[in-house]
Biotite code that builds the C-alpha atoms (Angstrom):
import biotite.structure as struc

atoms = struc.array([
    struc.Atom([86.895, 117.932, 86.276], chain_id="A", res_id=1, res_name="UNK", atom_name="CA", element="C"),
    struc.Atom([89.328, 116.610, 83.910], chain_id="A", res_id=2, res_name="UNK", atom_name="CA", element="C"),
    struc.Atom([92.440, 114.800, 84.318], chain_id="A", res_id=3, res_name="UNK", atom_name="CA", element="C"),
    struc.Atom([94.821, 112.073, 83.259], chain_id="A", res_id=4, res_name="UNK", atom_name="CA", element="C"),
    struc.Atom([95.183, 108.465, 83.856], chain_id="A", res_id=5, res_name="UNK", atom_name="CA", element="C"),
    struc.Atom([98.854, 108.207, 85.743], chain_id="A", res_id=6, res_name="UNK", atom_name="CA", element="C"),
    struc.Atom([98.455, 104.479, 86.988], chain_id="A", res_id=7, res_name="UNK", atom_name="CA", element="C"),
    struc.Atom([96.139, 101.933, 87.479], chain_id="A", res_id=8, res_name="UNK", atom_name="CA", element="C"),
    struc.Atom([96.054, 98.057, 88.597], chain_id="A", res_id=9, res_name="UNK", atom_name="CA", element="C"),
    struc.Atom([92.976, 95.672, 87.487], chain_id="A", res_id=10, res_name="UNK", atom_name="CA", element="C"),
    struc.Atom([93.411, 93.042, 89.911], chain_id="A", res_id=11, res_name="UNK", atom_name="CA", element="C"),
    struc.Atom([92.692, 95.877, 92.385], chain_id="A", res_id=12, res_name="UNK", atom_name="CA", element="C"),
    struc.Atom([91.283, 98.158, 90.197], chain_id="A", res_id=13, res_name="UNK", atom_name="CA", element="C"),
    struc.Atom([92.495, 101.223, 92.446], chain_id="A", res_id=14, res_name="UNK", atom_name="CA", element="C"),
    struc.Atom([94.889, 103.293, 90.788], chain_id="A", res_id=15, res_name="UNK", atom_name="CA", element="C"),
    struc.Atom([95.792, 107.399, 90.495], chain_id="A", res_id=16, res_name="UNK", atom_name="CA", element="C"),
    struc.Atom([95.103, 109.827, 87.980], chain_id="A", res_id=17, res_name="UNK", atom_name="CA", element="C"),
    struc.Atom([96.963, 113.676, 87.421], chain_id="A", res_id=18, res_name="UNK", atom_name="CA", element="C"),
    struc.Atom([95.321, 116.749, 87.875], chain_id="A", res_id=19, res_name="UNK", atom_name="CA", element="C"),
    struc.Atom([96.379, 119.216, 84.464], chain_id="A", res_id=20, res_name="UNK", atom_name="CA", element="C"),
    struc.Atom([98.770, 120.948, 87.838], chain_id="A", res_id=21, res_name="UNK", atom_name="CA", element="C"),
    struc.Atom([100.367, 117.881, 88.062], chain_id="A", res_id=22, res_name="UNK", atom_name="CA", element="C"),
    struc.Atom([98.863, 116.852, 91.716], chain_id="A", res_id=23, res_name="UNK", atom_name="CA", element="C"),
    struc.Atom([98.434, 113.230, 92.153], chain_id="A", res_id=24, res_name="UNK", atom_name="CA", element="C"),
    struc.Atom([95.181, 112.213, 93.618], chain_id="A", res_id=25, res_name="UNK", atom_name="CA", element="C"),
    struc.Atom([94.267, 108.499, 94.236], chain_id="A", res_id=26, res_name="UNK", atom_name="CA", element="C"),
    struc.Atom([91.190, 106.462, 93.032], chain_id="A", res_id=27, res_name="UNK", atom_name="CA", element="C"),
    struc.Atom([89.818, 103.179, 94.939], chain_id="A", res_id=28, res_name="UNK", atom_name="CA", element="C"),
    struc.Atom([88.058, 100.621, 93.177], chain_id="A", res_id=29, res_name="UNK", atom_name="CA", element="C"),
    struc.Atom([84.529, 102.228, 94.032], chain_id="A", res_id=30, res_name="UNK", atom_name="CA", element="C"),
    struc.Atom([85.523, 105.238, 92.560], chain_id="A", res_id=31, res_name="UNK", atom_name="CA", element="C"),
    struc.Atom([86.351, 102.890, 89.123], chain_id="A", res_id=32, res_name="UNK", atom_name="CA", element="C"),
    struc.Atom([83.153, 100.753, 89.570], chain_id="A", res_id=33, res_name="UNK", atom_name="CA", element="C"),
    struc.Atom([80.740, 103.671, 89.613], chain_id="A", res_id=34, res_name="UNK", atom_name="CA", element="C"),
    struc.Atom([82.393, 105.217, 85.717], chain_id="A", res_id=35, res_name="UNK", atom_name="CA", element="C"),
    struc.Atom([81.408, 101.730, 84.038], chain_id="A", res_id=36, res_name="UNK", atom_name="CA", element="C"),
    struc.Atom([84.938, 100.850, 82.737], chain_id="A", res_id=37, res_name="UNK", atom_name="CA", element="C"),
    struc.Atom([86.532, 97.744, 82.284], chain_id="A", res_id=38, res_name="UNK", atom_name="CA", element="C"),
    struc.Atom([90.028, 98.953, 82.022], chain_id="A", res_id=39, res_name="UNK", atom_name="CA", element="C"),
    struc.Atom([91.996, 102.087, 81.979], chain_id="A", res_id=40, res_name="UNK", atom_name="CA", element="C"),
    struc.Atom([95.472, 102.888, 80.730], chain_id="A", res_id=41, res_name="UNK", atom_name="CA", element="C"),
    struc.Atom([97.924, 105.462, 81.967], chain_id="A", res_id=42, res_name="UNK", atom_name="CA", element="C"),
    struc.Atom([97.804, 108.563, 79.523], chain_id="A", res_id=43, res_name="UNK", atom_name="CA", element="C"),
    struc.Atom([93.980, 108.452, 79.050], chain_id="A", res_id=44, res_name="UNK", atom_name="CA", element="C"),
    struc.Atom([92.218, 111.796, 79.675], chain_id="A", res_id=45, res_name="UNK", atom_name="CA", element="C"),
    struc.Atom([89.607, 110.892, 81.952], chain_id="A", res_id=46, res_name="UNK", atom_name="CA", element="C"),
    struc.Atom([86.695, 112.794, 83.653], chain_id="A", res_id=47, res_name="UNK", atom_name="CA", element="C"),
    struc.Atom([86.661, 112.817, 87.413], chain_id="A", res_id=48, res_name="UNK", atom_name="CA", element="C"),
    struc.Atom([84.684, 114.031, 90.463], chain_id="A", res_id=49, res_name="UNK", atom_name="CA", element="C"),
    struc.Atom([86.093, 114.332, 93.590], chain_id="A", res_id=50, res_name="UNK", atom_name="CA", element="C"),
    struc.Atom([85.701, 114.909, 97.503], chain_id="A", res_id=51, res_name="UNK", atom_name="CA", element="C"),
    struc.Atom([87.296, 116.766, 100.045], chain_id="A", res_id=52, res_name="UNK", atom_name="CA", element="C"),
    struc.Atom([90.249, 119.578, 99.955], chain_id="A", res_id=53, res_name="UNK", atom_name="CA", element="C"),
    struc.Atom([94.099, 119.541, 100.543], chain_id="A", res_id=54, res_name="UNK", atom_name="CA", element="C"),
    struc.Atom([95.490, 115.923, 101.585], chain_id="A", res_id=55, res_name="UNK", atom_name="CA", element="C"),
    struc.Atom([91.873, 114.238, 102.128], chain_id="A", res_id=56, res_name="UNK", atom_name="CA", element="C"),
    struc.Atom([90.826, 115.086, 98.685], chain_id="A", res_id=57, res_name="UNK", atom_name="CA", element="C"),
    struc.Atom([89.980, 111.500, 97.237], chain_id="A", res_id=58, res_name="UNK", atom_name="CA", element="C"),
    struc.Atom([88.401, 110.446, 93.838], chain_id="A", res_id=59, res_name="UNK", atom_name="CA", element="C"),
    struc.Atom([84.981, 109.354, 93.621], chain_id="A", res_id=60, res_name="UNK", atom_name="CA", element="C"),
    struc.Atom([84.187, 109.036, 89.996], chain_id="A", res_id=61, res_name="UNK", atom_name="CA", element="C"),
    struc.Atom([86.269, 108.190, 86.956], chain_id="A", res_id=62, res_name="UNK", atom_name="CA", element="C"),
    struc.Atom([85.535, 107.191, 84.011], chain_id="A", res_id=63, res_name="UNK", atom_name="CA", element="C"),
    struc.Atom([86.533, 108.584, 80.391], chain_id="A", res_id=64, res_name="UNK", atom_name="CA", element="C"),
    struc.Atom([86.036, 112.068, 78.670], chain_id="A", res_id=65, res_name="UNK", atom_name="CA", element="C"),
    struc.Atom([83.582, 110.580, 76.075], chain_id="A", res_id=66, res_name="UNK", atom_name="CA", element="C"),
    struc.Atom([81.237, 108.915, 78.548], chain_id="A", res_id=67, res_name="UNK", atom_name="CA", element="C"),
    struc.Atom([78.683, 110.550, 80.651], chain_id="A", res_id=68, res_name="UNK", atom_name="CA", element="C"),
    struc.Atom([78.548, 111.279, 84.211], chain_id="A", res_id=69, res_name="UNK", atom_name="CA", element="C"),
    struc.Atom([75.099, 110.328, 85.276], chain_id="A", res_id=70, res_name="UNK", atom_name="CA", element="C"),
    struc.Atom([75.887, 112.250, 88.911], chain_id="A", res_id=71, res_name="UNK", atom_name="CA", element="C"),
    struc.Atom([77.011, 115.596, 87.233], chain_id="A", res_id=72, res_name="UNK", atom_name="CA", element="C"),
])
């Protein structure tokens, strides 16, 4: 799944990214961890996976278009 980088915070390196519909859908510092990045700026398309439906849908995965997904 694709979306875009809306904010993020290195010291914690949790942050949110936007589905294309515009939903905002967090991202916890595992979720960054596990895509290999060292930094991530809002506006970057990025390439997520996620869990869950509705409100408990979380981020598990993020990392950027170009780099692979080694769970997909």
């Amino acid at each position: 799944m694709q979306a875009t980088a809306f904010t993020f915070d290195p010291g914690t390196r949790a942050g949110s990214v936007l589905l294309d519909d515009g939903t905002p859908v967090a991202f916890d510092a595992a979720a960054f961890d596990a895509g290999g990045l060292r930094l991530l700026r809002p506006g970057q398309r990025v390439r997520i996976r996620t869990e869950g439906e509705g409100d408990a849908r979380r981020v598990v995965f993020v990392t950027l278009q170009t780099y692979p997904d080694p769970g997909a």
